[in-house]
Structure formats: C-alpha cells, structure tokens
C-alpha positions as CSV (number, residue, x, y, z in Angstrom):
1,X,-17.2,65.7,27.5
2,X,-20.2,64.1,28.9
3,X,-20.3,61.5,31.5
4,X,-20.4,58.7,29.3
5,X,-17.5,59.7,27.5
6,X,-15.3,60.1,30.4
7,X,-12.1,57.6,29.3
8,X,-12.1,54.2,32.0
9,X,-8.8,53.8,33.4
10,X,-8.4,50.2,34.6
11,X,-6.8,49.9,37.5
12,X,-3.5,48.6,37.6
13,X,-3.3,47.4,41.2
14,X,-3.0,43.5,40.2
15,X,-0.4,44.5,38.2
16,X,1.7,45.7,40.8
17,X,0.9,43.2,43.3
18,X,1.8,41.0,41.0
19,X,5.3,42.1,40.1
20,X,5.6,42.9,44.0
21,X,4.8,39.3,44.6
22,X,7.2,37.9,42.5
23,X,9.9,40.5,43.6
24,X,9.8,38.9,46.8
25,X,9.8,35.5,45.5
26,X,12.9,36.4,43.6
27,X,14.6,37.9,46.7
28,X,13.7,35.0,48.6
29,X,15.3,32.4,47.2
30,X,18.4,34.6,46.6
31,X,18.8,35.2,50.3
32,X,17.5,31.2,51.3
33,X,20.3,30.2,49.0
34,X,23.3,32.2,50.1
35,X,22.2,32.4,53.9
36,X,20.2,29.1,54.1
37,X,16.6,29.0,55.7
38,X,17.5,29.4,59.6
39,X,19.6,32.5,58.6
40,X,17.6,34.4,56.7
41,X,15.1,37.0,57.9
42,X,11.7,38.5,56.4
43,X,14.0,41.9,56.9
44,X,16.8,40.2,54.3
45,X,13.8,39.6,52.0
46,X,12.3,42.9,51.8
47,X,15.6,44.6,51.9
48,X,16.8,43.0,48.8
49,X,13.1,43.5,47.0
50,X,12.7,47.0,47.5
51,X,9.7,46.3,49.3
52,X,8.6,47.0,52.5
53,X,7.3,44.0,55.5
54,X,3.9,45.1,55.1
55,X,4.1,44.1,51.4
56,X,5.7,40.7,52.3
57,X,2.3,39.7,54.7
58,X,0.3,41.2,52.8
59,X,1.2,38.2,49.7
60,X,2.9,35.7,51.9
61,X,2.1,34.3,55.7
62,X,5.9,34.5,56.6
63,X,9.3,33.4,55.8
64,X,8.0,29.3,55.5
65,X,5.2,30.4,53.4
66,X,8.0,31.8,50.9
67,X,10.5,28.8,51.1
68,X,7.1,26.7,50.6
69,X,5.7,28.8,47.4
70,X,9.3,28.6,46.5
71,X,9.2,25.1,46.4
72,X,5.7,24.5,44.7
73,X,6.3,26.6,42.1
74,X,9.8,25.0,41.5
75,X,7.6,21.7,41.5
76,X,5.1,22.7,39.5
77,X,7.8,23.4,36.5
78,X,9.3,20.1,37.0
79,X,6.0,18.4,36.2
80,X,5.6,19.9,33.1
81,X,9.3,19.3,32.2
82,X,8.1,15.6,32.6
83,X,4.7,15.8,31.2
84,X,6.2,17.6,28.2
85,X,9.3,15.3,27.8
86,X,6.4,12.0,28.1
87,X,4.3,13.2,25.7
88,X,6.9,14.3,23.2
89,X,8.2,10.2,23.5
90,X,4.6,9.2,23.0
91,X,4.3,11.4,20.2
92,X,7.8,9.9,18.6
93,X,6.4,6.6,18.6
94,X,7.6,5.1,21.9
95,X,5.4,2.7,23.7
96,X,7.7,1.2,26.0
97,X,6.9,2.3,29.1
98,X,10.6,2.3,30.7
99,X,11.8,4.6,28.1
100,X,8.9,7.3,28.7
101,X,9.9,6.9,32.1
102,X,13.5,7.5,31.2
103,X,12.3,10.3,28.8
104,X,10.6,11.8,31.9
105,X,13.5,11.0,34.7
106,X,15.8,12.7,32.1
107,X,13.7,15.9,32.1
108,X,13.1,16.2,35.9
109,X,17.1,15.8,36.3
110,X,17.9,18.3,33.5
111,X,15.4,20.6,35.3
112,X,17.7,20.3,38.8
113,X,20.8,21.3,36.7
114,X,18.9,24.3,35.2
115,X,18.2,25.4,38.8
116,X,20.3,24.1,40.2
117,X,21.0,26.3,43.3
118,X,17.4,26.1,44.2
119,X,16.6,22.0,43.7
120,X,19.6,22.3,46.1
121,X,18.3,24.5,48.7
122,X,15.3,22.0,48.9
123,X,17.9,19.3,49.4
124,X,20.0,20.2,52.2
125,X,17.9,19.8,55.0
126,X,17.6,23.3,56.0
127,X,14.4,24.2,55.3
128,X,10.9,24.9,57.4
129,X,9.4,22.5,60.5
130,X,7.4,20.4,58.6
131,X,9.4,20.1,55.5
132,X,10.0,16.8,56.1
133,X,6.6,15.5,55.3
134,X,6.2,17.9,52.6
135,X,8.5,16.0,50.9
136,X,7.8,13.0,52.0
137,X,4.0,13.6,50.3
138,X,5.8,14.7,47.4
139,X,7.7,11.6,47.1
140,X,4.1,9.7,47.1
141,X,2.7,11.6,44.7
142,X,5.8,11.2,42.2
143,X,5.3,7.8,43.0
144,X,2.1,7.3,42.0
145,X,2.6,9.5,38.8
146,X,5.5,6.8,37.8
147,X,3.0,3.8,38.3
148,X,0.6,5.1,35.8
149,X,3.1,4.5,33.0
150,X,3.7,0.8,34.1
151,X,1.3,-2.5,34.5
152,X,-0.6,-2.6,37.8
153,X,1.3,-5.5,38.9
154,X,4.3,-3.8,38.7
155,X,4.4,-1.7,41.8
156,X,7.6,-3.3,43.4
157,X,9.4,-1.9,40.1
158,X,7.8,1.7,40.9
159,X,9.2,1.8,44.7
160,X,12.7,0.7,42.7
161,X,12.6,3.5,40.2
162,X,11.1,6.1,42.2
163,X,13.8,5.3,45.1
164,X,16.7,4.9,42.4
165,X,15.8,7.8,40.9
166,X,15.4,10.2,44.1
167,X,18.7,9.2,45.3
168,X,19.9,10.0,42.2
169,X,18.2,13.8,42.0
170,X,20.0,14.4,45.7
171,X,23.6,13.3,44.0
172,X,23.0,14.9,40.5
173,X,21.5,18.4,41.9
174,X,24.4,18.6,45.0
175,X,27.1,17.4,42.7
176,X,26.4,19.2,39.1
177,X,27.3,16.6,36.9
178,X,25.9,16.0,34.3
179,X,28.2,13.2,33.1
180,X,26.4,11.3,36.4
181,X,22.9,11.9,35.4
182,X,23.3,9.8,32.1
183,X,25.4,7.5,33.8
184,X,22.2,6.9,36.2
185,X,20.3,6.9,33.8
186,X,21.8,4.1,31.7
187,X,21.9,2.1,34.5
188,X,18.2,2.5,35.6
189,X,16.9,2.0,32.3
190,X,18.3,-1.6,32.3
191,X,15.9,-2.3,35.3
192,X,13.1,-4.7,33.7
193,X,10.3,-6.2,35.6
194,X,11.3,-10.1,36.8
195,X,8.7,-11.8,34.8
196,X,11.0,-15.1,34.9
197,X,11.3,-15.1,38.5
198,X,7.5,-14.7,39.1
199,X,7.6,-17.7,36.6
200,X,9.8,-20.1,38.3
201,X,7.4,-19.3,42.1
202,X,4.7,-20.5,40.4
203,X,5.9,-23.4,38.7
C-alpha cells in the first residue's frame, strides 16, 4: 500500500476530553449537593469521576470554576426553557405580554423542579466568594430580558415581576411543590400595569 493509501485515523482526543470533562461535571454537582460547596474537595470530585487531579486543571481552574460552569450551564438551559416556552405562546397566538411572561415564568419554574437538587444547591448560600454578585448580575440580566416583553414605561412592573418571581424560584425550588408554583403563578399574572392611577396624577 502506498503512502497515499495509508487509512487516516482521526484522532479521538476531543472526544475523550470531552466525555472526561463532563464526567467531572457530573461528579461535581453530585458531591456539591450531598456535601455542600465548603465540604467538598477537588479529591471528592476526581474520586467519584474516575479521573485523576491532573485531568480536573487541565478542563477546570478549581473547585469554584466547577460550581460556576455548573451553574452557567444550568442557566443556559433555563433560558431556552423560556425562550422556547415564549415563542411557542407567540406562536399560539398570544400577544398579551403578561401571559408570555407567565408562559415563560412557568417554564423557568418547571425547570427548578426538574433539577431540582441543583437550582437548590445554587440557592442555599453555600457556594464560591463571589457568588453573590454572580447572581446578583444574573438577577439584572433576567431583568432586563423581562422588560423586553412589556412597554418601556413599564419598568416599575418589571422590578415587581422579576422580584415576585425570584422569591418565588427560592420557595418553589427549596420546597418542591408544585401545587405553589401555579399558585404564584395565578397570583402574579393578576398584576397589571396602573394605568388609572398614572391617570388620576395627572388629572
């Protein structure tokens, strides 16, 4: 066989570091949920992996960098759970603009009972320095996601919804019911824009 008819084995090395990537992740949260953050150890992680610490800093900076990937990725699902449940509203015909939102809040809750240990691991407090302002910049961002489906005068009735609806993520996510979620969800959806007050000001 000549040279040029030697067979060209790809390598498979992305492969692997891709399934040993996402072996860690997996270990990860296992261990951050039964041990919580401060308890765990990059030793736990690899243990339960089958991996070995070089493997771990070779994909990941440290222990925070896994609770944070954790986190993102867990984030990034949740926004497509709400793009998708949006769009599917839009698609059905609604235009009211508190019902997509519903549509939406209902999907982003659904998503927390679906993973429901790790929404919760995010929840409790336990997690890297810095957290804190991770979420709080995550909090801004949903906030601003929520004002594109409403007027531009209506940014007092974003900070409701967004706060009404965060409060009711920690409860749903650390409680489990579900029963609470449409309960919450009923109640927020009554929360209309006070036109009539901005009317008698002005008069």
């Amino acid at each position: 066989m000549s040279e040029e008819e030697q067979p060209v084995t790809v390598p498979r090395t992305s492969e692997r570091g891709a399934a040993t990537r996402a072996a860690l992740l997996t270990a990860a949260r296992d261990v951050f949920v039964s041990r919580g953050f401060a308890e765990a150890g990059v030793t736990d992680v690899v243990a339960r992996a089958e991996a070995s610490v070089g493997s771990l800093y070779h994909h990941f900076s440290g222990k925070a960098d896994l609770y944070l990937t954790l986190f993102e990725e867990f984030q990034a699902r949740q926004s497509q759970r709400t793009k998708q449940a949006a769009r599917q509203a839009r698609a059905a015909g609604e235009s009211d603009p508190m019902r997509v939102f519903i549509s939406a809040a209902r999907a982003y809750l659904d998503g927390c009972l679906e993973e429901r240990e790790l929404a919760a691991l995010f929840l409790r407090g336990d997690g890297p320095p810095g957290f804190e302002v991770v979420m709080r910049d995550r909090l801004r961002t949903w906030a601003q996601r929520n004002a594109a489906l409403f007027e531009e005068d209506e940014s007092a009735l974003v900070v409701v919804l967004t706060g009404a609806l965060a409060a009711a993520v920690s409860e749903v996510t650390l409680s489990g019911d579900r029963g609470l979620a449409e309960d919450v969800l009923a109640i927020i959806g009554q929360i209309r824009p006070s036109t009539s007050a901005g009317g008698a000001t002005s008069r």
